[in-house]
C-alpha positions as CSV (number, residue, x, y, z in Angstrom):
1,X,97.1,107.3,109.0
2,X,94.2,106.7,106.7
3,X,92.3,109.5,107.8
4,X,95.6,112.0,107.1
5,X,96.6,110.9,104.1
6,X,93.0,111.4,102.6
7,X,93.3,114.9,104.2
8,X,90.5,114.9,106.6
9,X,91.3,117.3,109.1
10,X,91.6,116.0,112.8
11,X,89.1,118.3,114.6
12,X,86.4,117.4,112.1
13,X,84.1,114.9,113.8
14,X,83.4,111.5,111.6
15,X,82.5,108.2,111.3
16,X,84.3,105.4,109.4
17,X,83.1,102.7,107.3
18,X,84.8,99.2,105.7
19,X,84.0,96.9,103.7
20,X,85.0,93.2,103.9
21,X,88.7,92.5,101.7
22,X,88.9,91.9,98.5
23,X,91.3,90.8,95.9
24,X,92.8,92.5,93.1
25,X,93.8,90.8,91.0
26,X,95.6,93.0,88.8
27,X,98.2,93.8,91.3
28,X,97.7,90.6,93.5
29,X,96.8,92.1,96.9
30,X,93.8,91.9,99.3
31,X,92.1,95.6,99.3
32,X,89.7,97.2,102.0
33,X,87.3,99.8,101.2
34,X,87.5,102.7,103.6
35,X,84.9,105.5,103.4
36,X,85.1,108.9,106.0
37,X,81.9,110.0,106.8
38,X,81.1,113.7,108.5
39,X,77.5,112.9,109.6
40,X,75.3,111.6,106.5
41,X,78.0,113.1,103.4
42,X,81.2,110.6,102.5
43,X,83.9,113.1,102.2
44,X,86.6,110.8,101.5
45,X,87.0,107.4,100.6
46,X,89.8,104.9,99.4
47,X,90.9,100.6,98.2
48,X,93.3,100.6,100.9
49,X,96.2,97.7,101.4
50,X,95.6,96.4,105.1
51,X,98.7,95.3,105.6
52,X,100.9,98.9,104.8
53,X,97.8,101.1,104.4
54,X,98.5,102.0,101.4
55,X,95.9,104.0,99.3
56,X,95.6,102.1,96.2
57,X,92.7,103.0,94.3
58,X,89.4,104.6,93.9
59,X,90.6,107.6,96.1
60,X,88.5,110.6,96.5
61,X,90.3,112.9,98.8
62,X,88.6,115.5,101.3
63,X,88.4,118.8,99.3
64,X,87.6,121.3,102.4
65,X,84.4,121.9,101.3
């Protein structure tokens, strides 16, 4: 779910990477970084919300390129 809503294509080969939760305050929730790697390049990344994977902040989207 991650992975589509970022727009990383399904028959691209990657890796994924997260990072321990943390809280924000601001909208009191626990976030999870999640970065999409396609060898060595991030092409993706995003806070996510654990619990409903939602994509919260810091969200780079993959561009195609």
């Amino acid at each position: 779910m991650i992975r589509e809503s970022l727009g990383v294509p399904a028959e691209l080969a990657v890796t994924f990477e997260q990072s321990d939760p943390q809280y924000w305050n601001a909208r009191e929730r626990w976030l999870v970084d999640v970065s999409i790697y396609e060898r060595d390049s991030c092409i993706a990344t995003a806070s996510v919300d654990p619990q409903i994977l939602e994509l919260c902040r810091n969200i780079l989207q993959h561009s195609g390129n």
